[in-house]
C-alpha positions, 0 to 999 in steps of 0.5 A: 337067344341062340348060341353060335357054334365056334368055328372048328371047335366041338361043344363050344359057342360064342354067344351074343350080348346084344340082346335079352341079357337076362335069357343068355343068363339063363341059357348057360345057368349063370348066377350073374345079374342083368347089371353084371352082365351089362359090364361083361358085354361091355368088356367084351364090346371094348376088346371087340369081339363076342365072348364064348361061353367057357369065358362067360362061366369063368366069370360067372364062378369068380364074380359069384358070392363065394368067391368074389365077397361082393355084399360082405367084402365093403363091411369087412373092410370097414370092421374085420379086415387089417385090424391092428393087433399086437398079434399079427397073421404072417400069411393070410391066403388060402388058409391064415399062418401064425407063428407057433414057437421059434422054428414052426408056425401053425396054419388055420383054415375054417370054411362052410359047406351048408347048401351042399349038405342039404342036398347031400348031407354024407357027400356035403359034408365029407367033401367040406373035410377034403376042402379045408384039409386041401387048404391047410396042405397047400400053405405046406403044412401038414393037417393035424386036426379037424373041427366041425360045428354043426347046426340042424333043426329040432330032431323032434319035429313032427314029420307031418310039420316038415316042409314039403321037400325038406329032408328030416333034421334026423337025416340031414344029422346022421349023413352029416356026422357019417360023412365027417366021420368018414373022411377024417378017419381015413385020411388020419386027421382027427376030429377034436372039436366043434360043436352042435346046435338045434334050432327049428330056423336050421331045418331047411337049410344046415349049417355045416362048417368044418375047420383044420389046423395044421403045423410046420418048420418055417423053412417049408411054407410055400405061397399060393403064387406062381413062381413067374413066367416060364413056370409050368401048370401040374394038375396031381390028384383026382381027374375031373368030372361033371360033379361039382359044376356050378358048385359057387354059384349053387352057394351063392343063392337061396336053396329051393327045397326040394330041388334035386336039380342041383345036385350036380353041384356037389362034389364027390369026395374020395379020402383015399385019394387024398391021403396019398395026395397030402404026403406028396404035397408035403414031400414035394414042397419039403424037396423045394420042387415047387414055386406055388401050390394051391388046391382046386376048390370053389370055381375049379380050373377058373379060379384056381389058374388065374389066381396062382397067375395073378397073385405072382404077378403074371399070367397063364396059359392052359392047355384044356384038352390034357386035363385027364377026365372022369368021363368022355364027352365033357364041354371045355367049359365043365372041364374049366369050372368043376369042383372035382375034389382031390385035385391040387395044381402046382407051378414048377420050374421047367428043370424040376417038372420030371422030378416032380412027375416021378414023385406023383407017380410013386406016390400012386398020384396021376399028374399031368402038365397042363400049361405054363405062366406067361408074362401078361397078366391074361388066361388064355386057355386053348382046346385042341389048338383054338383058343377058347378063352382069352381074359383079362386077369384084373378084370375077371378077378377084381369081382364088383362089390356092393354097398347092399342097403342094411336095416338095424336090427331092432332089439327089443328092451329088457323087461324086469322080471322074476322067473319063478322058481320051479317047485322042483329044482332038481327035476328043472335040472334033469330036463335042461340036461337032456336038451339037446343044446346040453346033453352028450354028444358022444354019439358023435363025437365016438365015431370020429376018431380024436387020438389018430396022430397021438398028439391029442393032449386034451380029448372032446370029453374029459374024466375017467374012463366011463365017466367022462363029461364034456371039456371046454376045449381039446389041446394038441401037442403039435412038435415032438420035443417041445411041450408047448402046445395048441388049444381048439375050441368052437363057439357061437350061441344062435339064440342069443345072436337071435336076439341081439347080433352085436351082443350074441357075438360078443358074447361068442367071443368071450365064451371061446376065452372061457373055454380057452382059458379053462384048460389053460391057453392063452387065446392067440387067434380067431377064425370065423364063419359068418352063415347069413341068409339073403344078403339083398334082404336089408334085415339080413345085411343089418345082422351082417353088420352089426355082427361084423362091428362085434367081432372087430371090437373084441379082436381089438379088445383081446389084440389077436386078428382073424387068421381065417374067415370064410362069408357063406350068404343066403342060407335061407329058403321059402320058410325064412332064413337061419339065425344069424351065425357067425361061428368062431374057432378060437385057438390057444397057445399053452406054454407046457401041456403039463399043466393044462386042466380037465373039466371033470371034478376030482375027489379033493378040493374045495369048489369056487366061482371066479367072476361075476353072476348078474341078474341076466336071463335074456335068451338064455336056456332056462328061459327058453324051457320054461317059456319065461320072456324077458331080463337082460341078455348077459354084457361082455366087459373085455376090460374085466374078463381079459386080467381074469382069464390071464390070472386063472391061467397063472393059476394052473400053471402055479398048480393051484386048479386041479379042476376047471369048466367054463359056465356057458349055457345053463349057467352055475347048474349046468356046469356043476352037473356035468363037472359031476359027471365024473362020479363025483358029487358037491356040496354046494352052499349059495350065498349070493345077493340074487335069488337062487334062480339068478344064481344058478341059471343067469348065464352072465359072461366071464366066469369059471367053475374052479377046483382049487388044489388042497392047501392053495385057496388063499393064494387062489382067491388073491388072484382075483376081484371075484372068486367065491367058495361054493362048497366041497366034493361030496357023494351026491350034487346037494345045493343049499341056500340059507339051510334049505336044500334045493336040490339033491341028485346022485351022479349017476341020475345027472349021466343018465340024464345027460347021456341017453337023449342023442342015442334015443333020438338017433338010434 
């Protein structure tokens, strides 16, 4: 196939749709099918005409995966989209609005940046920062925290067992956390939460996911629309290059490992041009000189014009040739679908466009007006005075969608069993907590720094000063003269969504309650990323749905809705694809930070269990280390763990917990060894109907580990249908059962077990 050059125009072509489809595809590096090509030429056919090629990459980017949501949009649409809950999201564009208190709303966005990080892990992950940071300024709020949960393959694996073309999990991590820590340190946003996960499936293919939220007056919240015609196009921020071309459609297929083909298209990022960046969106919109402002991410120019056009009920008109530039010599369709980073465009009225201009230049912002909205709902972008594509808005923007075929997952049936108790408790103890699914991660989270802003009320690690341990979740205190504050939290266990989709996602759900409630927030909203490898695949779309179908009962059980979400398919390369991972970012509401609890064990009050443990062993970490197959993975009875979590809560704020860790992973004994990593000990005396095995590793859902303030157990345990006393605060972790001592270990041999694995591996 041959392009046709257009007339009087340089390095740009029209190109003939009449015949080898798949080769004109191929030519111009598309992502589109013959199918959807198909119904490109035949558009084209009906307005007469033989489209260009900058018109073809326009709709190649918003007819990708990333953007259009063509294989999870049908699904979501049956099981997540407008659930009825009492909670609802005021906005839901670029990032999803909630009502904070009476005056102020705070403003959630949660995105992934998985293929380019396993191209360029420092550039990847430090551009998927800038990206969500761009989306929460562009709803006028102003960032206040960051999250990133994290998932790699087994830093351990033998180079000779890597992949051919793979770079090592170590690697991958290192650049990954740098290029976090990089970005968030110097635009001034902390980094409180997140979590990170091994699992040998994550090694070809990383999944890095980051999160933002941020907080404004109601007075200032600004939409992702143009204001209507007449309205003029501003361009501020970073000038556009040839990184980050083809970046959606990069995302939207397998990652071919070894390929640096692709490394065009990931983005650079540049913190410091964002920084002053955000304070000029936010003075900009304080000053009310803007009617619409969105930020430039997937699909660059493309996306982002038409879509602030669209949404206001208009159109627009672009002139390509005043887009300042990284370098000379760029086509007009690289200009129009770049990813460059740090770019953000706003609509203004005529009136104000000087205003405006004066603002971005002392702020040091290079800014420029590139077009207008215009009343008919079409782009029409001119290069040099020719006009270079000419779209119907509707067309290009509505995307297909796909009923993709989807296979059941096929989960097998628990097998009774016994696991067999080790001859030393203790030493099984030592080695859970030196896992790296358990043990510290201070190597990561003290290079980031998490009390920028001074509105960290509860850090990522919790306890005194040199003893600290790991926290359920951070909190915020968002508004200067209101102890009302925010809870983050981020939650997903692959292994158990491995086994069981529906259930490991229901079981995300009720960890991120846990985690919330244990420091005292009531949870008010979720976001989620679903990380899913081939869509095409029915196995993986089964996954997909049976995923979805979770995460619509528990919003409807809990009565909070999806305030973000962000779909990020094929995750998958030549060696398979990832775990099903739909990570979730829970955030809570704390009526007075005051009385928010710590995870780390205090030198007085009794220790008790609230809720349940059952015999439930399915994927959990005991299991997995001691190669034991079979039991029941845990159940989530919403029906049950929602008054248990409201009663705990009232529980602090009655003052009667001084202490408080959510039991995940590891179950009781992980729990109790990292509350004792405060340098305090326990006394622990089991008296459960389960063997000790059950009752210190089942990982059943919906229960606390809890330090009840002296003189206050009586009025605790009414509070609840399950709560137990296990013991006291002693010099060393002991734990009896019917006078036989299973285990006895110093808090110093639990923090040297629980600290050092990370930094021996990483250093």
């Amino acid at each position: 196939m041959k392009l046709q050059p257009l007339e009087g125009v340089e390095q740009a072509f029209t190109v003939p749709l009449d015949g080898d489809l798949k080769a004109a595809a191929e030519v111009l590096g598309l992502g589109l099918s013959v199918t959807e090509l198909e119904k490109v030429r035949d558009y084209f056919r009906a307005e007469k005409r033989v489209p260009t090629d900058i018109e073809l990459q326009a709709i190649d980017q918003a007819w990708s995966e990333h953007c259009c949501y063509k294989s999870s949009r049908p699904v979501l649409e049956e099981t997540v989209f407008g659930l009825d809950v009492p909670r609802k999201v005021f906005v839901r564009e670029d990032a999803g609005v909630m009502e904070f208190d009476a005056d102020h709303y705070y403003v959630v966005g949660l995105e992934s940046h998985n293929h380019p990080s396993a191209l360029d892990p420092y550039g990847g992950a430090a551009t998927g920062i800038g990206g969500i940071l761009r989306d929460v300024v562009c709803m006028g709020a102003q960032p206040i925290a960051l999250v990133d949960p994290l998932f790699f393959g087994e830093l351990d694996l033998p180079r000779a067992e890597l992949p051919e073309g793979v770079k090592h999990p170590r690697y991958l991590m290192g650049g990954v956390v740098a290029g976090i820590r990089d970005y968030g340190n110097r635009v001034g946003i902390p980094t409180v939460a997140g979590q990170v996960v091994f699992h040998p499936n994550y090694t070809g293919n990383p999944l890095v996911n980051v999160g933002c939220i941020g907080v404004m007056p109601k007075a200032e919240l600004i939409r992702s629309r143009a204001g209507g015609p007449g309205d003029v196009y501003i361009l501020a921020g970073g000038r556009t290059g040839r990184d980050g071309i083809h970046g959606v459609t990069f995302a939207s297929r397998e990652l071919e490992a070894g390929s640096e083909s692709d490394i065009g298209a990931v983005q650079l990022g540049d913190p410091i041009t964002k920084e002053p960046l955000m304070h000029l969106c936010l003075e900009l919109n304080r000053a009310e000189l803007l009617t619409g402002m969105k930020d430039l991410g997937g699909g660059g120019l493309s996306c982002v014009v038409g879509e602030l056009a669209l949404d206001g009920g208009c159109g627009a008109r672009v002139d390509l040739e005043k887009v300042p530039l990284k370098q000379p010599g760029m086509a007009p369709w690289e200009i129009w679908v770049s990813e460059s980073q740090e770019r953000m465009m706003f609509t203004v009225q005529p009136e104000n466009v000087t205003e405006v201009l004066e603002r971005c230049a002392a702020w040091d912002v290079e800014a420029t007006e590139i077009g207008e909205v215009v009343p008919q709902k079409r782009t029409c972008v001119d290069w040099h005075g020719t006009t270079v594509l000419d779209l119907d808005l509707e067309f290009t923007t509505k995307g297909p969608a796909y009923q993709r075929p989807a296979l059941e997952p096929q989960t097998p049936e628990p097998v009774a069993a016994v696991m067999k108790q080790p001859d030393d408790l203790g030493a099984l103890l030592l080695e859970l907590l030196a896992t790296p699914e358990v043990c510290s991660r201070s190597w990561i989270i003290r290079q980031y720094d998490h009390q920028v802003r001074g509105s960290t009320a509860l850090n990522p690690l919790q306890g005194p000063v040199g003893n600290e341990g790991p926290g359920d979740a951070a909190v915020l205190k968002p508004v200067a003269d209101s102890w009302r504050g925010l809870a983050l939290t981020s939650d997903v266990n692959p292994w158990l969504v491995e086994a069981d989709p529906h259930a490991g996602t229901l079981l995300a759900i009720a960890e991120v309650c846990g985690n919330l409630a244990a420091v005292g927030a009531r949870i008010d909203s979720l976001a989620d990323c679903l990380c899913f490898g081939n869509p095409e695949k029915p196995e993986v779309m089964g996954q997909f749905r049976a995923t979805c179908e979770a995460l619509g009962e528990g919003a409807l059980a809990l009565g909070v809705p999806y305030i973000s979400g962000n779909v990020s398919f094929y995750n998958e390369t030549s060696q398979g694809a990832v775990p099903p991972t739909p990570v979730l970012m829970g955030i809570g509401l704390v009526d007075d930070i005051r009385n928010c609890v710590t995870s780390d064990l205090k030198l007085e009050g009794e220790l008790w269990i609230v809720g349940a443990t059952h015999d439930e062993w399915g994927a959990s970490l005991a299991a997995r280390h001691l190669e034991f197959e079979g039991g029941t993975l845990p159940t989530v009875d919403f029906t049950t763990l929602i008054p248990r979590m409201e009663a705990l809560i009232d529980a602090m704020e009655a003052g009667e917990v001084v202490a408080c860790h959510d039991l995940s992973a590891g179950g009781l004994a992980i729990a109790l060894a990292e509350m004792c990593l405060s340098g305090n000990g326990a006394a622990i005396e089991l008296s459960s109907n389960l063997d000790a095995m059950a009752t210190l590793f089942s990982e059943s859902a919906g229960r606390w580990l809890v330090q009840i303030a002296p003189g206050r157990e009586a009025n605790f345990a009414k509070r609840f249908e399950h709560a137990q006393r296990l013991g006291t605060p002693a010099d060393k972790l002991s734990i009896t059962s019917n006078d036989n001592t299973l285990l006895e270990l110093s808090p110093a041999a639990l923090r040297e077990a629980w600290e050092a694995p990370l930094w021996e591996r990483l250093a």
